[in-house]
C-alpha positions in Angstrom: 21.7 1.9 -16.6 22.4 -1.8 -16.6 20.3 -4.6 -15.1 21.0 -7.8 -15.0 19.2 -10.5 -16.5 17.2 -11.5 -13.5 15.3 -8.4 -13.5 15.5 -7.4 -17.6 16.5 -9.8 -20.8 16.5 -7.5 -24.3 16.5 -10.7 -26.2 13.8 -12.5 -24.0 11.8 -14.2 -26.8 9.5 -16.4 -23.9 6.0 -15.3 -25.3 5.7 -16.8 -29.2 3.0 -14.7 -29.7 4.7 -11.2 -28.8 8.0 -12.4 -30.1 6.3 -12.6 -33.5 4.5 -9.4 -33.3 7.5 -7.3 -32.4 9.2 -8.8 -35.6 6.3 -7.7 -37.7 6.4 -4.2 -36.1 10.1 -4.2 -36.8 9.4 -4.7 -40.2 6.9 -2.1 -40.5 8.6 0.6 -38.3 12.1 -0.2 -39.0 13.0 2.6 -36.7 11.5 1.8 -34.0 12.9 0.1 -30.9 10.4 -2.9 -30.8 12.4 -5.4 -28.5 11.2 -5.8 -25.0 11.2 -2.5 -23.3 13.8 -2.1 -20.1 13.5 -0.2 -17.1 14.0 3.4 -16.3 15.6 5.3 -13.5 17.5 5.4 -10.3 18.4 1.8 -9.7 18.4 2.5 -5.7 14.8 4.5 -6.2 12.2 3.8 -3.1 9.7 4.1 -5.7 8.8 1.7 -8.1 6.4 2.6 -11.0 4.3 -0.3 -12.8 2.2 0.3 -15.7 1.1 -2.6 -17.8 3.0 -2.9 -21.0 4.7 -0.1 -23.5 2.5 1.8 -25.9 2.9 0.9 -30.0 4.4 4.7 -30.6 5.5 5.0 -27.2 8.0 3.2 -25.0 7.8 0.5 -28.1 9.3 3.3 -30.3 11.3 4.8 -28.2 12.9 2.2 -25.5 12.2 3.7 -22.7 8.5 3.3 -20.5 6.4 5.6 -21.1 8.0 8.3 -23.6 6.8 9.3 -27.3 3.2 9.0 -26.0 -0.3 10.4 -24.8 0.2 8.3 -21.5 3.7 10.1 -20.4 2.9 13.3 -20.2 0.6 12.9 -16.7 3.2 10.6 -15.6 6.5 12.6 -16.3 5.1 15.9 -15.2 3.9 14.8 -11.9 7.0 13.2 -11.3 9.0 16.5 -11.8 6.4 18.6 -9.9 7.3 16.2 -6.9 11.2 16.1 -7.2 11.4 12.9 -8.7 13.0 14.5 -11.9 14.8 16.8 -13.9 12.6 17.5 -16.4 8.7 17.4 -17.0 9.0 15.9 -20.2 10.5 12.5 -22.0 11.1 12.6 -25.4 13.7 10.4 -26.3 16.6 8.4 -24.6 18.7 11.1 -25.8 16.9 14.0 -24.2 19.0 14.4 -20.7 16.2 13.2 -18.2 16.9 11.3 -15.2 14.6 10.0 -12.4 15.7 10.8 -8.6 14.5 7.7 -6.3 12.3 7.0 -8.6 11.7 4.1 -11.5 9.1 3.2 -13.9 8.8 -0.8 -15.2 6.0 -2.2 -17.0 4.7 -5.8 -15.7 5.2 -7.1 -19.8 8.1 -5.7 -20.9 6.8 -5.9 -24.6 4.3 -4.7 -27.0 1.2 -7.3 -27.1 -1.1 -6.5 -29.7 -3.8 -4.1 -29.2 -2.2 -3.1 -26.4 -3.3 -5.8 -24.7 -1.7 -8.6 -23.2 -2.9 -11.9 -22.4 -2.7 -13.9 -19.0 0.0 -16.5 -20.1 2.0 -13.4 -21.0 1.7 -11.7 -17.9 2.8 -15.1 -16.0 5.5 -15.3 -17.8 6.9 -11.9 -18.0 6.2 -11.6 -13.9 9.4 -13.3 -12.5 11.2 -10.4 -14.2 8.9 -7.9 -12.0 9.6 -10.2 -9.3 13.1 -10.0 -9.1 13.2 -6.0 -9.5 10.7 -5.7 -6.7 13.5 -7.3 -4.3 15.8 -4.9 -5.5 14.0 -2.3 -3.5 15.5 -0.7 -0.5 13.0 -1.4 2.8 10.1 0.4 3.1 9.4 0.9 -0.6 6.6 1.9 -2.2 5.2 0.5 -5.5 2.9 2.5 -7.9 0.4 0.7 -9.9 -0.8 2.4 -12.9 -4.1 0.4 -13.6 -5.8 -2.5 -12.7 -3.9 -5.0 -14.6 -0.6 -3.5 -13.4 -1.6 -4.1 -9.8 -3.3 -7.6 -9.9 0.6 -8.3 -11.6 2.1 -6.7 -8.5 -0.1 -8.7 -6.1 1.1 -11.9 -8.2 4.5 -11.1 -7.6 3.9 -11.6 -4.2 1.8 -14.7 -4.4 -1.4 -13.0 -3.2 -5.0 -13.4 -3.7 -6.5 -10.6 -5.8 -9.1 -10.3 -3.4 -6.6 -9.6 -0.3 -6.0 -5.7 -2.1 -8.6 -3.9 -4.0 -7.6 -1.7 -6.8 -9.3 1.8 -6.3 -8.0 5.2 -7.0 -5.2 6.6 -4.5 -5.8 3.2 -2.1 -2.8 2.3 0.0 -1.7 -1.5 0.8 0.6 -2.8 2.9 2.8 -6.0 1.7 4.1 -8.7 3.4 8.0 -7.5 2.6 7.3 -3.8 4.7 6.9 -2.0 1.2 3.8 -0.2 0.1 1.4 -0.4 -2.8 -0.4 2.5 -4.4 -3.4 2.8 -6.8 -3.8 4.9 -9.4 -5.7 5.1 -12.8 -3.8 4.7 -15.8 -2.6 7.9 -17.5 -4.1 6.5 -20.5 -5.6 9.3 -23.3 -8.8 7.6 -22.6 -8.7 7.9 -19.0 -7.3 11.4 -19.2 -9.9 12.7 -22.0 -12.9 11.1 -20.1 -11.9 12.6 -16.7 -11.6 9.3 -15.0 -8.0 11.0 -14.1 -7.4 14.5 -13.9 -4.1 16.4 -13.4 -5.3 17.1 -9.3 -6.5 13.2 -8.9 -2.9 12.0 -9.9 -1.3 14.8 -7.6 -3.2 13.6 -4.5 -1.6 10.2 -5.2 1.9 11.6 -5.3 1.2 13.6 -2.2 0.7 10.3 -0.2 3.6 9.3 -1.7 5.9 12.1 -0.8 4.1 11.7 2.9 5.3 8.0 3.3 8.6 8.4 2.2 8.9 11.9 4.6 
């Protein structure tokens, strides 16, 4: 898929600090992908997916969100148990999958260190989020993976973080008809300490399948 550079730039070098920090991790893995991290699915998909930023040994490796990590595999399988995919699994850009009305972002498109961004980079990296959001088709719904993903969202649209509350499987409605969704990160952490269980991430999908009918 190609995007334009509105919505994605593979040689946007805006943040010093995580332009630096991908050239180390270039040097170190000189296999790895490390560039900013673009995009994945159906480009006309009423369902946006926003995690926070790609993983070191994930979408960093790889090139594409959420693939060659712990936090894909909640993600990917839910998303082919629904119909949103071919496959329950993302391994690689090479491995055959494709989203169906469906797309996964990330609010910084690169790797911060410690997996962690700070708030200059996530004001910088947001008019990219911005313009993919207005790509959606009316009556949209956007899937935050985390806190930080959804306070980026709310930014997007020039909203108070107090006027949504993040909580687990809440629904929001935005100013532009499309929807926002909660939902704990798929993180290992979140996963291993039962914040988020296989059942808790289906019930999200399930009032996601309901609002699109």
């Amino acid at each position: 898929m190609t995007y334009t550079k509105p919505i994605f730039d593979l040689h946007c070098q805006q943040c010093p600090r995580l332009s630096a920090f991908l050239k180390d991790v270039k040097q170190q893995y000189p296999d790895y992908h490390a560039l900013p991290v673009a995009p994945f699915g159906d480009e006309k998909a009423q369902l946006l997916i926003v995690g926070l930023a790609p993983g070191m040994h994930g979408a960093n490796a790889t090139g594409r969100p959420f693939t060659g990590d712990y936090a894909g595999l909640l993600l990917y399988q839910a998303l082919y148990d629904f119909g949103f995919s071919n496959k329950p699994i993302s391994k690689s850009l090479e491995d055959g999958l494709e989203l169906k009305n469906a797309r996964i972002t990330n609010a910084v498109k690169c790797l911060p260190p410690q997996n962690k961004p700070i708030g200059s980079e996530v004001s910088l990296c947001n008019h990219y989020l911005a313009a993919e959001i207005k790509t959606l088709p009316n009556n949209s719904i956007i899937l935050a993976l985390g806190g930080l993903a959804h306070n980026a969202i709310l930014k997007t649209y020039k909203l108070k973080l107090n006027s949504a509350k993040f909580g687990h499987n809440a629904l929001h409605s935005l100013p532009d008809g499309h929807y926002l969704i909660n939902s704990y990160h798929t993180s290992r952490y979140n996963v291993q300490t039962k914040r988020l269980n296989s059942e808790m991430f289906a019930d999200v999908f399930k009032q996601i399948k309901t609002l699109l009918g």
